[in-house]
N, C-alpha and C positions, 0 to 999 in steps of 0.2 A: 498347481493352480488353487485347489484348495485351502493348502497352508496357505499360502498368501491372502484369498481371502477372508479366512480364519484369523490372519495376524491382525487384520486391518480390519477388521471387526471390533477386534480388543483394543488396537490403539483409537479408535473411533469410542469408543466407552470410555478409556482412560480419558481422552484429551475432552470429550464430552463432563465427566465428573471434574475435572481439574477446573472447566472454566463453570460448570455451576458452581462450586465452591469459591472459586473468587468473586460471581456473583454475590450469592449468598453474604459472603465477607463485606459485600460494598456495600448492600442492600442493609442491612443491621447496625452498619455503623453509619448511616445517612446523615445521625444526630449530632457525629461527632466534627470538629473544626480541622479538616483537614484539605489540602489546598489542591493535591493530586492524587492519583492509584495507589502512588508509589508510598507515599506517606501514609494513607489509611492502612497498607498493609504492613509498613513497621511498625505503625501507631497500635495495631491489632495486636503484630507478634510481639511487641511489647508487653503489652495488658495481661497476654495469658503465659508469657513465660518469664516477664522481667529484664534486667539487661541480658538474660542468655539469647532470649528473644530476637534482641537484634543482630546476635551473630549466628544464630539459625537460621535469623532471615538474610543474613549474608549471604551462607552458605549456599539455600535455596536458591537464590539469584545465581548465584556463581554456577552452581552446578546445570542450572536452567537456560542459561547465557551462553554460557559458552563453547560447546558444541553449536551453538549458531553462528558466534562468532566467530572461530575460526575455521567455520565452513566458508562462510563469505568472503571472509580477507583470503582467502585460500584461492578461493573462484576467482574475484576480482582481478586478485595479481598475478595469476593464470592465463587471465582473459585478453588482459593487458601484456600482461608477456609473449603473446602469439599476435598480438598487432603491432607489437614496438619490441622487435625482439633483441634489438639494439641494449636495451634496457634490461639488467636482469630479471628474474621473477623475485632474489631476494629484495634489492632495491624497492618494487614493487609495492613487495611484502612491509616494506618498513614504512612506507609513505604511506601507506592505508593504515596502518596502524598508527600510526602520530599521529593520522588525521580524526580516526577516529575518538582516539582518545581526545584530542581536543575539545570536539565536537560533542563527546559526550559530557564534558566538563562543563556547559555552558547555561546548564540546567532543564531538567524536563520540557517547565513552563514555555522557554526561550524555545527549546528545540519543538513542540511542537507548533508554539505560533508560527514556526519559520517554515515546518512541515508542513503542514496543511493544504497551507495554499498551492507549494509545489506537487503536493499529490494531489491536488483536484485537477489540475494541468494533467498531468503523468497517468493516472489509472482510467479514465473514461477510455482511452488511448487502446490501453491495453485491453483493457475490457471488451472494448471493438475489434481488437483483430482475433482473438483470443474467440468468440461468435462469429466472425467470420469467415474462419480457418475450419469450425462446423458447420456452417452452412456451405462451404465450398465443397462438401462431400457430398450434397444435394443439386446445389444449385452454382451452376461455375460463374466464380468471382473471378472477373478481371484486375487487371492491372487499374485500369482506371476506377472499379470499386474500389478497391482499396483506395487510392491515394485523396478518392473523393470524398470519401467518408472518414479518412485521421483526417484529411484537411477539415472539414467541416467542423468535427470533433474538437480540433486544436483550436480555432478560432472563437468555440461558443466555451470549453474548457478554460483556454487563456482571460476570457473574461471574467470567467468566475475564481479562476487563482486571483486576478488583480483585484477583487473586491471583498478579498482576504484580509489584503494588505491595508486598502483602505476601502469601505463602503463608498464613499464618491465614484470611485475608478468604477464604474458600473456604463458601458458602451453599448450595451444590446436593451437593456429593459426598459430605457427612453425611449425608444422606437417599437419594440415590439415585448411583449412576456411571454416566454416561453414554456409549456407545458412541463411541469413537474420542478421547476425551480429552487419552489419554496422545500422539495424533500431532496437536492443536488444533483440532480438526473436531466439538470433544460439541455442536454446532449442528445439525447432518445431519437426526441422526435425527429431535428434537425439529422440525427445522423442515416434513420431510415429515411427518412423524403432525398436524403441527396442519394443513400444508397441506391431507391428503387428508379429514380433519376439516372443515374449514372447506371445502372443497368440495361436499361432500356434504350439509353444513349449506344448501347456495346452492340447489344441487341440486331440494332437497325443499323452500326455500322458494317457487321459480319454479313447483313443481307444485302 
């Protein structure tokens, strides 16, 4: 037990110094014309190493990428393989891989306008069951919290993916504005008022 926390101590410093230093890197080149992360940081390893630069910073990516990547394509077609086992897990493997690649093709910029929105949908979600799953060691969450509170989640979330897409698509702030909006959280409230709702609803039906 101590190794362990001993390990993750040290990976907690490394990964701590790695992202102040990309900080740091952004932060100093503020000045410079660059359109995304990705660019200031070849434009950077450029400047101090010349064209070696860019295939260091290749390397760097390569080696940084991918143990992630083929954790994931590994999982997915895994995952997928134990639900449709009809299917191989190589087949799987292949189709997430073309896909991704495609997808990564299509440019930062493009990929995360198209991101965004979907993850303003997708992480409040999880965020909420993820809290919910510890407070259920305190306080027993029913069936009906839960499904009260992603529903809630999904509908005040779904709004704000659509006005991603376009600022018009906006269905909830005509009628009411909801607390903490303007920093991406108008989830919060709506999710505990349905949660302690929907509690109390469970509450009085077990009585």
């Amino acid at each position: 037990m101590g190794r362990f926390i001993l390990a993750f101590l040290q990976s907690s410093q490394l990964f701590s110094r790695h992202y102040l230093g990309i900080a740091y890197i952004g932060a100093s080149s503020s000045t410079l014309s660059f359109s995304s992360g990705a660019d200031i940081l070849a434009g950077v390893a450029n400047n101090y190493f010349g064209s070696a630069g860019n295939f260091l910073f290749g390397l760097v990516v390569i080696f940084a990428c991918l143990p992630t990547g083929v954790g994931l394509l590994s999982s997915c077609a895994w995952y997928f393989n134990k639900r449709f086992p009809r299917i191989t897990y190589k087949k799987f493997l292949l189709f997430f891989v073309l896909f991704s690649a495609t997808v990564a093709n299509i440019g930062l910029e493009k990929l995360i306008q198209f991101s965004v929105p979907v993850l303003n949908v997708v992480y409040p979600v999880i965020i909420a069951l993820i809290l919910l799953s510890f407070i259920n060691k305190y306080v027993s969450c029913d069936t009906i919290v839960y499904r009260s509170v992603v529903g809630i989640i999904l509908f005040v979330s779904l709004n704000d993916g659509l006005k991603e897409f376009n600022s018009s698509w906006d269905y909830i702030t005509p009628f009411v504005t909801l607390p903490f909006s303007d920093l991406g959280f108008s989830w919060i409230i709506p999710a505990v008022v349905v949660g302690v709702i929907a509690k109390g609803i469970s509450f009085a039906w077990r009585k």
